[in-house]
N, C-alpha and C positions, 0 to 999 in steps of 0.2 A: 313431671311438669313443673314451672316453675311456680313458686307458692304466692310471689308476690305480682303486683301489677305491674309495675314495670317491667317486669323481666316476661308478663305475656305480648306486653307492647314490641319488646322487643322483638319476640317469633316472625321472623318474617317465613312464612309456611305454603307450600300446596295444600292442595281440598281434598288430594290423594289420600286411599290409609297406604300406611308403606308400616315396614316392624324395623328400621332401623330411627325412627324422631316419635317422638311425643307429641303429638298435636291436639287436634280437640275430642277429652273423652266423651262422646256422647252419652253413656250411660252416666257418668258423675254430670254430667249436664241436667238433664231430664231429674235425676234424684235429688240435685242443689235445687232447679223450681218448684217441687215440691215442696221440699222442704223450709223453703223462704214461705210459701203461699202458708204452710201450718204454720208457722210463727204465725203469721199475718195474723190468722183467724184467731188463736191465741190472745196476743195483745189485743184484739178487738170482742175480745170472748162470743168471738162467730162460732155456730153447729159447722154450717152447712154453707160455701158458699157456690151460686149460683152466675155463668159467664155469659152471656151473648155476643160480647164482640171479639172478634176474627184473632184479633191477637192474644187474648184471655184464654179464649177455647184452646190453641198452639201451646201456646206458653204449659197450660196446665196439662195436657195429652200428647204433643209433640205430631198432634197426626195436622198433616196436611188435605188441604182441599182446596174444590174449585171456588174461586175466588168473583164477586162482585166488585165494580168499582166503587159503589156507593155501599152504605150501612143499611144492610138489610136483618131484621132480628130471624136470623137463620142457625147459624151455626150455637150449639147448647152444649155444655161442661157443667159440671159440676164437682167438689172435692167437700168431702168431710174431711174432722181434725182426724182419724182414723179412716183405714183403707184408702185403695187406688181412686182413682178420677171416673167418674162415669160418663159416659155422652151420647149424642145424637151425631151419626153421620150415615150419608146413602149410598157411604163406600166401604162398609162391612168388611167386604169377602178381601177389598183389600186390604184393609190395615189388619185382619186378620191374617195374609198371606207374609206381610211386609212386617210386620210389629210383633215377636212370637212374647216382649214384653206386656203385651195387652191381653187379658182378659176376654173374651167376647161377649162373653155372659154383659162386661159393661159397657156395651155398645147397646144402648137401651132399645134404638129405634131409628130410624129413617130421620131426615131432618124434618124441625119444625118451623113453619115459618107461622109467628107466633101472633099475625096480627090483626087477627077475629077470635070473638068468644070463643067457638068451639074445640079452635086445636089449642087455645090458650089453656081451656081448660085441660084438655087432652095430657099437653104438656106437665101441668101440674099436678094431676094424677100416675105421671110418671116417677113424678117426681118422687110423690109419697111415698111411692114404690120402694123406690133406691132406697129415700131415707130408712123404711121399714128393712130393709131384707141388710143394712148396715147397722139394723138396731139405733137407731140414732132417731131422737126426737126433738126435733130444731126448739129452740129458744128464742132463737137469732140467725134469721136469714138473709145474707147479706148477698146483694143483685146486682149486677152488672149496667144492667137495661130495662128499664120498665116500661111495658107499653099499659094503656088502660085496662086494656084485655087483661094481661096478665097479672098487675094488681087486685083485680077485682078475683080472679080465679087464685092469686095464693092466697087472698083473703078467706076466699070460703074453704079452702082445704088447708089449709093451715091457721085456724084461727087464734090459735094458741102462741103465735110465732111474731115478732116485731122483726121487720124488713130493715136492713139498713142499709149503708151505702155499700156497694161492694165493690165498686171502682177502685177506692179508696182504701179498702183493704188490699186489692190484688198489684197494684200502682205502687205502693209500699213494700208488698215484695220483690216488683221488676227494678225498683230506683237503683237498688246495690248492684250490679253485674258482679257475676263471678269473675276469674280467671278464663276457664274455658267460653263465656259471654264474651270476654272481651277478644278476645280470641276469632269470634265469629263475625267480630265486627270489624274486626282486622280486615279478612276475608271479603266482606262486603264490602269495606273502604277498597283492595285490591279488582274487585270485579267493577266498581265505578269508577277508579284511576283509570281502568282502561279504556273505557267509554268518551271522560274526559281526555285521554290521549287522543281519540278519534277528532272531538271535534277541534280540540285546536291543531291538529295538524291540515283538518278540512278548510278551517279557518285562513289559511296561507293564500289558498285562492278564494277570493270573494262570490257575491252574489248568486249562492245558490242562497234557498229560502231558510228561515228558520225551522220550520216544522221538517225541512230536510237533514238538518244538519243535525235536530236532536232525533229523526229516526238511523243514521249511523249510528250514533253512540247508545241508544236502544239494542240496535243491530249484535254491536262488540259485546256487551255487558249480558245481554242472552245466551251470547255465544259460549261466554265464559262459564252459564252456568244459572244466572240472575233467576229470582223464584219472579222477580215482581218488581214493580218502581215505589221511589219511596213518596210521590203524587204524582200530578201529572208531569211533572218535572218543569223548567225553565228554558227556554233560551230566548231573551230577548234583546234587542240590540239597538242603534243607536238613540233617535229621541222616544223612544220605548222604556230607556235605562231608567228615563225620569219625566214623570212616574212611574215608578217601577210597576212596570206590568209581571204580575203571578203567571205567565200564559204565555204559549208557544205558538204563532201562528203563521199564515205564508207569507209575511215579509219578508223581501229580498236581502239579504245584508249587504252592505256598500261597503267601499274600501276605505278604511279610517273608519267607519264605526264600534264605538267599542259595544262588546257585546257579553252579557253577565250569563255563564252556563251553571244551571240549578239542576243537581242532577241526583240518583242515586239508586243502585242496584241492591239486590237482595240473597242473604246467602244463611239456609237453613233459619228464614225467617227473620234475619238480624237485616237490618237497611244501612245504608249506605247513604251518606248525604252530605257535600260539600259544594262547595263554590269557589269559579274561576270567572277574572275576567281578563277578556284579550283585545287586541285591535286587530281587526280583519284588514288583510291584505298582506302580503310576504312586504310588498315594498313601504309601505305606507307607516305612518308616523303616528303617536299619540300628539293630544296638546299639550301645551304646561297646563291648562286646566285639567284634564283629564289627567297628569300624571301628578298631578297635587293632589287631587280627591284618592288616589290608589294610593298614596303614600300615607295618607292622615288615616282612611282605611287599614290598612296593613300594621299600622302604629295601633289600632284600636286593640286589631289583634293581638299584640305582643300585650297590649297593656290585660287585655282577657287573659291570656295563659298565667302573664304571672296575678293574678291575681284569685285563680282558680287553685287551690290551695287549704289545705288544714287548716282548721282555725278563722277561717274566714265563711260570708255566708255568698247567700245567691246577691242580694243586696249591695255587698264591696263588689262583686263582680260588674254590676250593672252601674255602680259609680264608677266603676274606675274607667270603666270606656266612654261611658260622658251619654249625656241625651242628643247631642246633635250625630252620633254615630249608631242612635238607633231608628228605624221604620217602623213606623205602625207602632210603638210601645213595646216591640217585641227584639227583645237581642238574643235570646238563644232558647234552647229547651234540651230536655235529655232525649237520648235516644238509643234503640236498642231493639228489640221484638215488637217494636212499634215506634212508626217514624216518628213522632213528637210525642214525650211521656215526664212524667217530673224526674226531676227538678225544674220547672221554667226559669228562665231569666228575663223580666220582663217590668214593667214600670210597678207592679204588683209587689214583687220581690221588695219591694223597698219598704213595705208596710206589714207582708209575712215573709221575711226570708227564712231561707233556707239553709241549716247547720251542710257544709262542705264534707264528703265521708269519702274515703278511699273506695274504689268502685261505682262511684258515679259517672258516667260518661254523657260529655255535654257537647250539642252542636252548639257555636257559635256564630253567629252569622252580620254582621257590623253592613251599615248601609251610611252611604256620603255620598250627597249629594250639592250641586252649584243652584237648586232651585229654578235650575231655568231650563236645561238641555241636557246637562249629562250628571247620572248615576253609576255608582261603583257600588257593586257588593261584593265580601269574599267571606269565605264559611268554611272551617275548618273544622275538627273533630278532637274533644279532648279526653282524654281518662284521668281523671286523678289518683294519683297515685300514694303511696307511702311517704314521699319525695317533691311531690308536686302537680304539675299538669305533664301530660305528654300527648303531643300532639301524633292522632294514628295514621302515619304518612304521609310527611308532606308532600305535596304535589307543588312543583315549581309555578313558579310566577313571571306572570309576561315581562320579558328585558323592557322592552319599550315603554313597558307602567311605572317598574321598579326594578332597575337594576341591580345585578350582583348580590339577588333576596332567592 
């Protein structure tokens, strides 16, 4: 496998195992998050630390499960600085069947959904357990999610122990991507190109709705494989572009509207997530307003890649694309086993930024708009490398926005 980042950028790979290419080890995968997560706890001289959300619990155990749309305190992990990951899940028999890496002994129990005294308590009795039977007597237990319940219940079974962030510790391990991370993200990127190929080719012919055009590229990105979306997704279209509506709904698209596709599929839990925009109709035209906003746009881009870079922080990032090419305060964030995770780039960065390190991969996402009627967004995907930024697959851009890009 190649050792450096660029050279996994370059992999352009199937999902397939085959024994003649190298692609992603999953065992040195699962062993490097680990391994990041005990640094973590280390520099934060955490015992014990403690996951609730969906991507914390993956990250740390690599098992999968049935997935909520919203945040429920359901799914439980747990990792000491010594021994494997413990957890809650109410699919046993299979990651036992599926996982001969897993333990079962540390599959503690059924899940908890932790948001009354009793199972809160319940929970934290389990907990004790684990710690006991790992010999480990927390100092510092660092938590994901705290509900009341659960505070008050590690308070009285662990009274011995200061709680601290554990977000913050775990978010610290995912910021770096490995190689084989990066790798996966590749993959993701490849299963949402296809998606977006669906709908700008649907885009040719107008006026079917929006909410139909992003269930084709739903559709394709499943097909290929997709665990999951990286939100509800986008597609909205003409005087929708501005204000920019987050939301996908049954508007018709016209011919000449342009129309921003927010989209992004999922692959062994890494997401996917970029932005195209187009003009609907095979025959029809941009304006020169609309193909000035895509170009001051796309400029924004170029000036984020080079300025994503060694030696620089989140901060020259967020300057150098300027304030009028960002929405909401927000120009980018990292992303990886969780659709937005740090590094941000956002009006913040400029007061705590952030040191730039090889293995950070950042969405970017730049917003121009005329204030009055039309909105451009476009959002690309960047790794930093040894060398620079590289961008993980470009996906071409509409002639009629920007030609010859």
């Amino acid at each position: 496998m190649a050792t450096t980042y660029a050279g996994a950028c370059r992999m352009d790979m199937g999902a397939m195992a085959v024994d003649w290419q190298e692609r992603i080890d999953f065992e040195r995968l699962r062993a490097d998050r680990q391994r990041k997560v005990r640094d973590a706890l280390a520099k934060h001289n955490v015992d014990v630390l403690l996951c609730w959300r969906y991507e914390n619990y993956r990250y740390l155990t690599s098992a999968r499960n049935h997935e909520w749309p919203t945040f429920q305190p359901t799914w439980a992990a747990g990792i000491a600085r010594e021994g494997d990951p413990f957890f809650w899940d109410m699919d046993r028999e299979t990651i036992v069947a599926n996982m001969p890496w897993v333990n079962g002994d540390d599959i503690i129990g059924e899940l908890r959904i932790a948001e009354t005294d009793g199972v809160a308590e319940l929970w934290c009795r389990e907990v004790r357990e684990a710690c006991n039977k790992r010999k480990v007597k927390p100092k510092r237990i660092a938590i994901d999610v705290l509900t009341v319940p659960m505070m008050k219940a590690l308070a009285k079974e662990f009274p011995e122990a200061e709680l601290v962030n554990g977000q913050q510790v775990v978010i610290e391990a995912r910021m770096i991507k490995t190689p084989d991370e990066v790798r996966c993200l590749l993959m993701a990127y490849q299963i949402t190109a296809a998606g977006m190929e669906t709908a700008r080719s649907l885009l040719r012919v107008p006026n079917m709705t929006e909410s139909a055009l992003l269930g084709e590229a739903y559709r394709v990105m499943y097909g290929h494989g997709s665990e999951w979306t990286q939100c509800t997704n986008i597609v909205c279209s003409g005087g929708s572009t501005y204000p920019y509506r987050r939301l996908t709904t049954d508007k018709i698209i016209h011919p000449g509207d342009a129309v921003i596709v927010d989209i992004g599929g999922r692959f062994n839990g890494y997401y996917g997530d970029f932005t195209r925009c187009f003009i609907a109709g095979e025959d029809a035209r941009a304006t020169r307003t609309q193909q000035d906003l895509y170009r001051k746009n796309y400029d924004a881009l170029c000036r984020a890649q080079e300025a994503l870079k060694i030696g620089n922080t989140t901060a020259d990032v967020y300057k150098a694309v300027g304030e009028d090419c960002v929405w909401g305060g927000v120009l980018g964030h990292g992303i990886g086993i969780g659709p937005t995770e740090l590094p941000k780039i956002n009006r913040r960065s400029l007061v705590e930024p952030t040191a730039l390190e090889p293995g950070m991969v950042f969405s970017i996402e730049p917003y121009t708009t005329d204030n009055r009627s039309d909105g451009i967004r476009l959002e690309n995907n960047y790794v930093i490398t040894e060398t620079g930024a590289t961008v993980l697959g470009p996906f071409p851009h509409d002639p009629k926005l920007l030609a010859a890009c």
